[in-house]
C-alpha positions as CSV (number, residue, x, y, z in Angstrom):
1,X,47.0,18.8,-15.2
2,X,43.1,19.2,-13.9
3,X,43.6,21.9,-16.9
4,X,43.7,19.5,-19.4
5,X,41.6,16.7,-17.7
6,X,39.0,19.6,-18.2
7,X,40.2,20.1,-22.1
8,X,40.4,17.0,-22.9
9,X,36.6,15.9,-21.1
10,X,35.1,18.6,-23.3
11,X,37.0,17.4,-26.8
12,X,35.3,14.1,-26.4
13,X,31.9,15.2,-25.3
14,X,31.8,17.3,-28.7
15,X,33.0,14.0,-30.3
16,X,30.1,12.3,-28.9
17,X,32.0,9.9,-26.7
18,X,29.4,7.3,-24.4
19,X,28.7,9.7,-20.8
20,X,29.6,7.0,-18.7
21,X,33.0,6.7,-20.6
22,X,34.2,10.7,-20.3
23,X,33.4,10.6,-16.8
24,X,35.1,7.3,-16.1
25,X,38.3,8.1,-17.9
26,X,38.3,11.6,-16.4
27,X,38.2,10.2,-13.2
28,X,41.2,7.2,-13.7
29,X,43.4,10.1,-15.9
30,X,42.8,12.4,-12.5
31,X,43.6,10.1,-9.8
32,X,46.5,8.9,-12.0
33,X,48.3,11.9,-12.6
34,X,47.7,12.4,-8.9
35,X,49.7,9.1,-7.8
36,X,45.8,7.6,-6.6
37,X,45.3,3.6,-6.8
38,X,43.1,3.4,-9.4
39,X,41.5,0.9,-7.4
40,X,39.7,3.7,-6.0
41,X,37.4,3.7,-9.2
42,X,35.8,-0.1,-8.4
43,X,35.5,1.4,-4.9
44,X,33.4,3.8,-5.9
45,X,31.4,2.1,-8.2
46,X,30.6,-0.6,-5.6
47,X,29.7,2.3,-2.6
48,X,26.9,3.7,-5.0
49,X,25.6,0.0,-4.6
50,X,25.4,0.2,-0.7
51,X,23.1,3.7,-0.7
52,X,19.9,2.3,0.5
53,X,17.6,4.3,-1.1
54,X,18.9,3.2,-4.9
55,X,16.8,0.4,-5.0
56,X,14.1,3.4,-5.5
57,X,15.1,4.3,-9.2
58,X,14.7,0.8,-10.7
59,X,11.1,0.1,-9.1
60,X,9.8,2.7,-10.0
61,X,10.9,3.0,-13.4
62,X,9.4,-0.2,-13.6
63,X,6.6,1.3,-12.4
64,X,6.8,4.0,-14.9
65,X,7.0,1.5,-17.6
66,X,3.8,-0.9,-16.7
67,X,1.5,2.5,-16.3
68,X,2.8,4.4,-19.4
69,X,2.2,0.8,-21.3
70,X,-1.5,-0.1,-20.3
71,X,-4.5,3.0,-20.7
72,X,-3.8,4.3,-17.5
73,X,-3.2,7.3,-19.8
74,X,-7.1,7.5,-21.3
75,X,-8.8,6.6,-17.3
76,X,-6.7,9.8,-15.8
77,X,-7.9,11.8,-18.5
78,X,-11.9,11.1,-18.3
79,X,-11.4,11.7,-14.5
80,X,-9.9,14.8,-15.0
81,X,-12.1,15.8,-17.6
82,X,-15.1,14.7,-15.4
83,X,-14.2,16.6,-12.7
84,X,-12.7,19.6,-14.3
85,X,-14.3,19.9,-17.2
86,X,-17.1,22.4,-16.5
87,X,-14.6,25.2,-16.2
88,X,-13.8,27.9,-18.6
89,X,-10.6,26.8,-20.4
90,X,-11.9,23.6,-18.8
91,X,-9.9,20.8,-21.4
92,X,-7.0,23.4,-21.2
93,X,-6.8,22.4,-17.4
94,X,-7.8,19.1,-17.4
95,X,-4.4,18.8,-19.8
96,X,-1.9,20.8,-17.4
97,X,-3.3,18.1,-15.0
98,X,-3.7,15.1,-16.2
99,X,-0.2,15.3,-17.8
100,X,1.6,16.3,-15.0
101,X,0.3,13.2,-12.8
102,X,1.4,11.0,-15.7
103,X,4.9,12.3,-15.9
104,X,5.2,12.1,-12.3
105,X,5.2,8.0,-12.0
106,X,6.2,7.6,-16.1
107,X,9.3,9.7,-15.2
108,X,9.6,11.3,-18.8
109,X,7.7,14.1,-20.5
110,X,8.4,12.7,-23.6
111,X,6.0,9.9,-22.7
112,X,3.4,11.9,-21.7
113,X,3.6,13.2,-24.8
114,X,3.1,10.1,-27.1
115,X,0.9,8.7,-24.7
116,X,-1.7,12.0,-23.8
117,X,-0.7,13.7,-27.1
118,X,-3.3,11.2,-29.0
119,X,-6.1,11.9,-26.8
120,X,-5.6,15.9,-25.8
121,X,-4.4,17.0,-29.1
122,X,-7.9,16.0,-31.5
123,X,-9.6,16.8,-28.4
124,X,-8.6,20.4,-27.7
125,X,-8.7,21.4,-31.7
126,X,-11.8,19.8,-31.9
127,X,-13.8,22.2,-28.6
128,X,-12.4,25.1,-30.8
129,X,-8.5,26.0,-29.0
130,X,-6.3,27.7,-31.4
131,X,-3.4,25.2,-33.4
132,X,-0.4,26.9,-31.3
133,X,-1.7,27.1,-27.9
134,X,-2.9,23.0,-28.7
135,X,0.0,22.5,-30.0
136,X,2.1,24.0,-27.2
137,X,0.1,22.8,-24.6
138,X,0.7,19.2,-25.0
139,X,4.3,19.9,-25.5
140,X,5.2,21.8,-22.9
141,X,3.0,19.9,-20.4
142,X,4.6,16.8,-20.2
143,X,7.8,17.8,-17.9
144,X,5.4,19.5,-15.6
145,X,5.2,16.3,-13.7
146,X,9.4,16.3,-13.1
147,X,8.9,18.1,-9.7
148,X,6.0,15.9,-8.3
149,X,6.5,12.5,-6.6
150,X,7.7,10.1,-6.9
151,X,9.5,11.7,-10.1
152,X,12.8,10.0,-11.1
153,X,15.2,13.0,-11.3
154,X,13.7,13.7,-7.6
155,X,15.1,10.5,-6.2
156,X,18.5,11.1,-8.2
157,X,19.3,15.0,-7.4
158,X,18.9,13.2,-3.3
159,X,21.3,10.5,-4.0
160,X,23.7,12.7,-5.5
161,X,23.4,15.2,-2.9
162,X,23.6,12.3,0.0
163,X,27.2,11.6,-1.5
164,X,28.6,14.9,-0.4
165,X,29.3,16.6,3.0
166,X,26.6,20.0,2.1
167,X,23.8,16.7,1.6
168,X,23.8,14.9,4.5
169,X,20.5,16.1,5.9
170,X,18.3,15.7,2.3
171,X,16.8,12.7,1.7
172,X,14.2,11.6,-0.6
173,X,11.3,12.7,1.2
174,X,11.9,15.9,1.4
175,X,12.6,16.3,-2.1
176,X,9.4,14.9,-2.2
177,X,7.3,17.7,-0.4
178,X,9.7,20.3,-1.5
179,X,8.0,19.6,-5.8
180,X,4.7,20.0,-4.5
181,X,3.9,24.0,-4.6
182,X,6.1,24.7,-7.0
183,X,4.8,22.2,-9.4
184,X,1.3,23.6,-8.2
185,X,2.6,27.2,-8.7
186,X,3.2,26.1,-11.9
187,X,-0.1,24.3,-13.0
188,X,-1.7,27.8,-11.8
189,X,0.1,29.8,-14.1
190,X,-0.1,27.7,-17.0
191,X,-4.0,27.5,-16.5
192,X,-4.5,31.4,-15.8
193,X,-2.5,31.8,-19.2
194,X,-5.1,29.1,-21.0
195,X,-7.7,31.2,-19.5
196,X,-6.3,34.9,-20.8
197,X,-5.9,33.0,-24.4
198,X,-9.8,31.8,-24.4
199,X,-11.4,34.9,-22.8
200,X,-13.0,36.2,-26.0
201,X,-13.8,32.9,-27.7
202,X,-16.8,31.0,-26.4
203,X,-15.5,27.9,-26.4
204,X,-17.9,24.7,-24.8
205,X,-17.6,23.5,-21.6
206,X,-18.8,20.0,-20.9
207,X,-21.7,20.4,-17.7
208,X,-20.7,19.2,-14.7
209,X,-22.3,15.6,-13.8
210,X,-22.2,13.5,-11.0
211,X,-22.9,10.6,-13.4
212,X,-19.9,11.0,-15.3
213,X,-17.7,11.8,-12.1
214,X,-18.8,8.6,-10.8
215,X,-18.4,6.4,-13.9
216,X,-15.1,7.8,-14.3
217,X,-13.7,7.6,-10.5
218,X,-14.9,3.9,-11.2
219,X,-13.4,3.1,-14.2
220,X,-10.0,4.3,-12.6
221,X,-10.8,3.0,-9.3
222,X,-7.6,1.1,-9.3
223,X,-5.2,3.6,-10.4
224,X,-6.3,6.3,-8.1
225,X,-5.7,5.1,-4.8
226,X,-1.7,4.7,-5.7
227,X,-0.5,8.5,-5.3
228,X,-2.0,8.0,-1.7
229,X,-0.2,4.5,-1.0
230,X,3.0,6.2,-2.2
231,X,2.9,9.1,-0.5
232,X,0.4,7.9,2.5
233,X,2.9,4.9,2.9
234,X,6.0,7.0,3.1
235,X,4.5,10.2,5.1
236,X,2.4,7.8,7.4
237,X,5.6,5.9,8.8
238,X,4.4,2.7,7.5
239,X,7.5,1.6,4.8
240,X,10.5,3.4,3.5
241,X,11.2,5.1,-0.1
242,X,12.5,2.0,-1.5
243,X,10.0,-0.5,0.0
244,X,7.4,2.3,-1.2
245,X,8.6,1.9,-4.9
246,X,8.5,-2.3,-4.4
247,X,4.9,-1.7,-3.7
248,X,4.1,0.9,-6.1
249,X,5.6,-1.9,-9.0
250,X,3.9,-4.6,-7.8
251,X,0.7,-2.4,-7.5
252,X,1.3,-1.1,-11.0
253,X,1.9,-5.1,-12.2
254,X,-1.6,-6.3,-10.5
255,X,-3.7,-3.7,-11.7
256,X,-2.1,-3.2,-15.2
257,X,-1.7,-7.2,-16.0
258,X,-4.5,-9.2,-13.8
259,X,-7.2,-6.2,-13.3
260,X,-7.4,-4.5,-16.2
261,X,-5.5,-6.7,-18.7
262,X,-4.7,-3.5,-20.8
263,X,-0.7,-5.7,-20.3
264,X,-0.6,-9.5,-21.5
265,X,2.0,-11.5,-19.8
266,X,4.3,-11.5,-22.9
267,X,4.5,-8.3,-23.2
268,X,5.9,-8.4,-19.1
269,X,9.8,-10.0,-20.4
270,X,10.1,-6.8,-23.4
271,X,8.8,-4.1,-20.4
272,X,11.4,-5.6,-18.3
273,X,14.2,-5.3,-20.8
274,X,13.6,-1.9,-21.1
275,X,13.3,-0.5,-18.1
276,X,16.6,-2.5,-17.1
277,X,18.5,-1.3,-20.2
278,X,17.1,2.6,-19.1
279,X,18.1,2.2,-15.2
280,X,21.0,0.1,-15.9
281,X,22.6,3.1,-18.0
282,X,21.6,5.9,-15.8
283,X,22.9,3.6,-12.8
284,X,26.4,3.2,-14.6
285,X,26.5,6.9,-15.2
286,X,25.7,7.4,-11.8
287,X,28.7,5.5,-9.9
288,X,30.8,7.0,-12.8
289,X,29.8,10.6,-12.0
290,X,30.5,10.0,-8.2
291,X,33.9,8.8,-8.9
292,X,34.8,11.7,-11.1
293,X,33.2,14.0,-8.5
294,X,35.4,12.2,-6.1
295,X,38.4,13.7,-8.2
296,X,36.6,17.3,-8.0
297,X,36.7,17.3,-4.5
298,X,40.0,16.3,-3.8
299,X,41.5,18.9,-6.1
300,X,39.1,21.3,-4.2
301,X,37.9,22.0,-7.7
302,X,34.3,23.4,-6.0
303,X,36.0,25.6,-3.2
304,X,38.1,27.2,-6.2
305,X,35.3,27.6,-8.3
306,X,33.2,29.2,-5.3
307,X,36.1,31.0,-4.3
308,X,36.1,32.7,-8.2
309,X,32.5,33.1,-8.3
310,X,32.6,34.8,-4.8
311,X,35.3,37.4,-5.9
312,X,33.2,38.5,-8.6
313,X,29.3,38.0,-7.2
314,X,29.0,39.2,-4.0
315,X,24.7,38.9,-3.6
316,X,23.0,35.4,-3.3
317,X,20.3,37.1,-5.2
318,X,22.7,37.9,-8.1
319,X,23.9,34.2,-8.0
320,X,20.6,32.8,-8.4
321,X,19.6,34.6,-11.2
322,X,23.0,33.8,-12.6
323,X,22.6,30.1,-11.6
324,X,19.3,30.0,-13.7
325,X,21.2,31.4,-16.5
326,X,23.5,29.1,-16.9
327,X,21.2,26.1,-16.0
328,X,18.6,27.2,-18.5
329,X,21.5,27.3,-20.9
330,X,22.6,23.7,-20.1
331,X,19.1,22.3,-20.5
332,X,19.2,23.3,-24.1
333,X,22.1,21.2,-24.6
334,X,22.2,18.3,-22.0
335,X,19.1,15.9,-20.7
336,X,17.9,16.3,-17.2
337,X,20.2,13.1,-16.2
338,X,23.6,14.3,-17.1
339,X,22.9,18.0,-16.3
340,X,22.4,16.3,-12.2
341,X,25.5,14.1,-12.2
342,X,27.6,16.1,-13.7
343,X,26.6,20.1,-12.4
344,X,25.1,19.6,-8.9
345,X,28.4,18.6,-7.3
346,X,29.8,21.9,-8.8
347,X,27.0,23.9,-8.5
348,X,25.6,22.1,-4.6
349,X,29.1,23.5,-2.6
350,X,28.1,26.9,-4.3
351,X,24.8,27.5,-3.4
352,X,25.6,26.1,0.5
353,X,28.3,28.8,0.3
354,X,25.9,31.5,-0.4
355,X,23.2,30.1,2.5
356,X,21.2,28.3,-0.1
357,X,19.0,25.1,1.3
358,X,20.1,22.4,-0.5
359,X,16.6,21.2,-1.3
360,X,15.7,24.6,-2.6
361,X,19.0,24.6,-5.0
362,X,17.0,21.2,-6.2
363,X,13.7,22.3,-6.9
364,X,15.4,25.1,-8.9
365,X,17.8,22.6,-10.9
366,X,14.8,20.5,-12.4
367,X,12.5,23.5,-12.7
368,X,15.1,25.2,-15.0
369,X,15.8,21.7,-16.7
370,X,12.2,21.1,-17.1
371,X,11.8,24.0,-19.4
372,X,15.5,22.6,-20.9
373,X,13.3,19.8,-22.6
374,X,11.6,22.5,-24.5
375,X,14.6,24.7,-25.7
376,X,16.3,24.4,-29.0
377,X,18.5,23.0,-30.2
378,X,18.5,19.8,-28.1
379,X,15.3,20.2,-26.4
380,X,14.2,16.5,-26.4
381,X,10.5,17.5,-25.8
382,X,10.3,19.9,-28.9
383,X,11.9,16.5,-31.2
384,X,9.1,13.7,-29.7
385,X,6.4,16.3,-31.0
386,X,7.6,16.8,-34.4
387,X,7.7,13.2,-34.4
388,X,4.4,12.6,-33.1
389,X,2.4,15.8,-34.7
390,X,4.6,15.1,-37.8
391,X,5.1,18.9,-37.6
392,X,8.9,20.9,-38.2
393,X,10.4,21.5,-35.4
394,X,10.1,25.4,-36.1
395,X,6.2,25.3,-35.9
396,X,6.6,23.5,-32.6
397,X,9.0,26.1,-31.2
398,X,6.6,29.2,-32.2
399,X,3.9,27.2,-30.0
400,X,5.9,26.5,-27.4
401,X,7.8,29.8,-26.3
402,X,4.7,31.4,-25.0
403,X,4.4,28.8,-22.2
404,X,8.0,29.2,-21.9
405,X,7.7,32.7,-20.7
406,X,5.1,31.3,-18.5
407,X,7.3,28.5,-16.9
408,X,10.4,31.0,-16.8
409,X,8.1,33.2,-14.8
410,X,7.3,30.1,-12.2
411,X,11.1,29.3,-12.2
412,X,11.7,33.3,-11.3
413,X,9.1,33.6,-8.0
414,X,9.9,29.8,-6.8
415,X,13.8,31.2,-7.0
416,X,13.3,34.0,-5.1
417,X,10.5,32.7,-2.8
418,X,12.2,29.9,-0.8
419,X,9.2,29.1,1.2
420,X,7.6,27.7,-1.9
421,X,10.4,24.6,-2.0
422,X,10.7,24.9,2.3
423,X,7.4,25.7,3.5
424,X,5.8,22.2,4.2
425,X,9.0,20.4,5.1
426,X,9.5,23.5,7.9
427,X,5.7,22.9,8.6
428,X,6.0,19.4,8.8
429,X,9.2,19.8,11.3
430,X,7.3,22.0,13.7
């Protein structure tokens, strides 16, 4: 029967059946054939409700929303700019940067990329870079922020995670500290390969000025400080996750709507539509995915599959470079949300089985769906480009698979480095 369940999950996936729906009929057809109360599903879709840390994902995709909306977008690039600017590959840098720090409180890349695309594209083409590496750069930069706080897919890999036995001791702050190098380690590499692409051009730098530093720090006076009252607020002891991302909305909401006025109070009911339609899907998905994973467990589906995988692969070395395989092969073909409700309850008894941290099995699922975003033939990144560059897709893929290589790199020494996802939180424990 769990045969079949299986089959028949995969039929309707190809037929392009709702997520929410496959998992929600997998589940009641499982517990059915297995004699279960179906009642079991409501159950499960009202526990999801009672994790106290969900109230995170709506606030701060609200959050998200009001920053991506107003020119938060234009003030973090002229800081940037300002302060990095004077560097060789300088703009290059400022990019990596700036987009990363946006797609960390947007929560999608493919903002970043409408949003910063406008302003770094004309910008880089114009101080001389060649069309590919501008092209790639502002395509490949936007999920660089996916790792760094206080990053959607951060806050959901922990919930998921907190639902199962091998979870119990992650939580959402150390998912937090465990993006931080990588995503650094990551920046680094990016900016050292700008910097080998630029050697032999003599491209202009802007000089360094303490005038411009300051008028920019002051123009984005507001925005600044919020990374610090996240983080600051959370690491300090002063509120939880969840009362963090109340304040980081109603932060967003002053300075976006009364400060700056780039949002009129119209606009506020259409904002809020969206971003409930966006979290009110992923939620559903979310309680759906937990009682299907409910199923999984009590047909020992993961112990099989780890008992099959352990016959066969006896290294934890050889595992993680087969794990980042196959996730590298889902990211072309599933987004970053169903890849986590659907794999890491598979994939998390697995890794536990072969001594890996569960926050380090994290930070290597979103690195390696990161780069999915920019692999054809689904790669959602590589599609909001075209749109945007009104380029083919093609042209966007032959500028993109350089800084690929680059990211696959990053995604190689953070797999086999552990310290690089455990360092701090073990730092921060002693």
């Amino acid at each position: 029967m769990m045969v079949l369940v299986i089959l028949l999950f995969l039929f309707l996936a190809l037929l392009g059946m709702p997520l929410f729906s496959l998992l929600a009929g997998a589940a009641l057809l499982g517990f059915y054939s297995n004699a279960t109360p179906l009642a079991v599903i409501g159950t499960e879709l009202y526990r999801i409700t009672q994790t106290p840390v969900l109230l995170a994902l709506p606030l701060f995709t609200v959050a998200g929303y009001l920053l991506s909306e107003g020119n938060s977008s234009q003030r973090l690039v002229n800081v940037t700019t300002a302060l990095l600017g004077w560097m060789p590959a300088g703009l290059a840098i400022v990019s990596f940067t700036a987009c990363a720090a946006f797609t960390a409180f947007t929560g999608a890349s493919g903002v970043t990329i409408v949003a910063l695309g406008a302003l770094l594209y004309p910008a880089l083409r114009q101080s001389g870079y060649p069309e590919w590496f501008s092209l790639g750069l502002v395509t490949t930069s936007g999920c660089l922020g996916l790792l760094l706080p206080p990053s959607l897919p951060l806050i959901l890999y922990s919930i998921i995670v907190q639902q199962m036995p091998q979870g119990t001791g992650v939580s959402i702050e150390h998912m937090f500290i465990a993006g931080l190098l990588p995503s650094l380690l990551f920046i680094v590499l990016l900016s050292f390969f700008g910097l080998m692409v630029i050697r032999k051009q003599s491209l202009p730098t802007q000089p360094f000025s303490w005038k411009a530093l300051g008028h920019a720090l002051w123009e984005a006076r507001f925005e600044l400080p919020l990374p610090l009252v996240v983080l600051g607020g959370i690491y300090g002891g002063l509120f939880a996750v969840s009362e963090a991302a109340a304040v980081t909305a109603l932060y967003a909401l002053v300075v976006e709507v009364v400060i700056y006025r780039d949002i009129s109070w119209r606009r506020l009911p259409k904002l809020a539509r969206e971003a409930g339609v966006m979290i009110g899907g992923l939620l559903l998905v979310l309680a759906c995915a937990m009682a299907f994973t409910n199923w999984l467990i009590d047909q020992q589906v993961p112990d099989q599959l780890f008992a099959l995988v352990r016959a066969h692969v006896h290294s934890r070395y050889t595992f993680l470079l087969l794990l980042n395989i196959l996730l590298l092969i889902l990211g072309a073909f599933l987004d970053i949300f169903s890849s986590l409700v659907i794999m890491v309850p598979l994939l998390l008894p697995m890794a536990v089985g072969y001594g890996i941290n569960p926050v380090h099995l994290g930070v290597v699922f979103l690195a390696n769906m990161q780069i999915g975003y920019l692999m054809p033939p689904i790669g959602m990144d590589l599609y909001i480009a075209s749109y945007r560059f009104k380029r083919p897709i093609l042209d966007l893929v032959r500028a993109t698979w350089p800084f690929m290589l680059v990211l696959l790199l990053g995604v190689l020494i953070l797999t086999y480095v552990p310290w690089l996802s455990l360092g701090l939180i073990n730092g921060q424990h002693h």
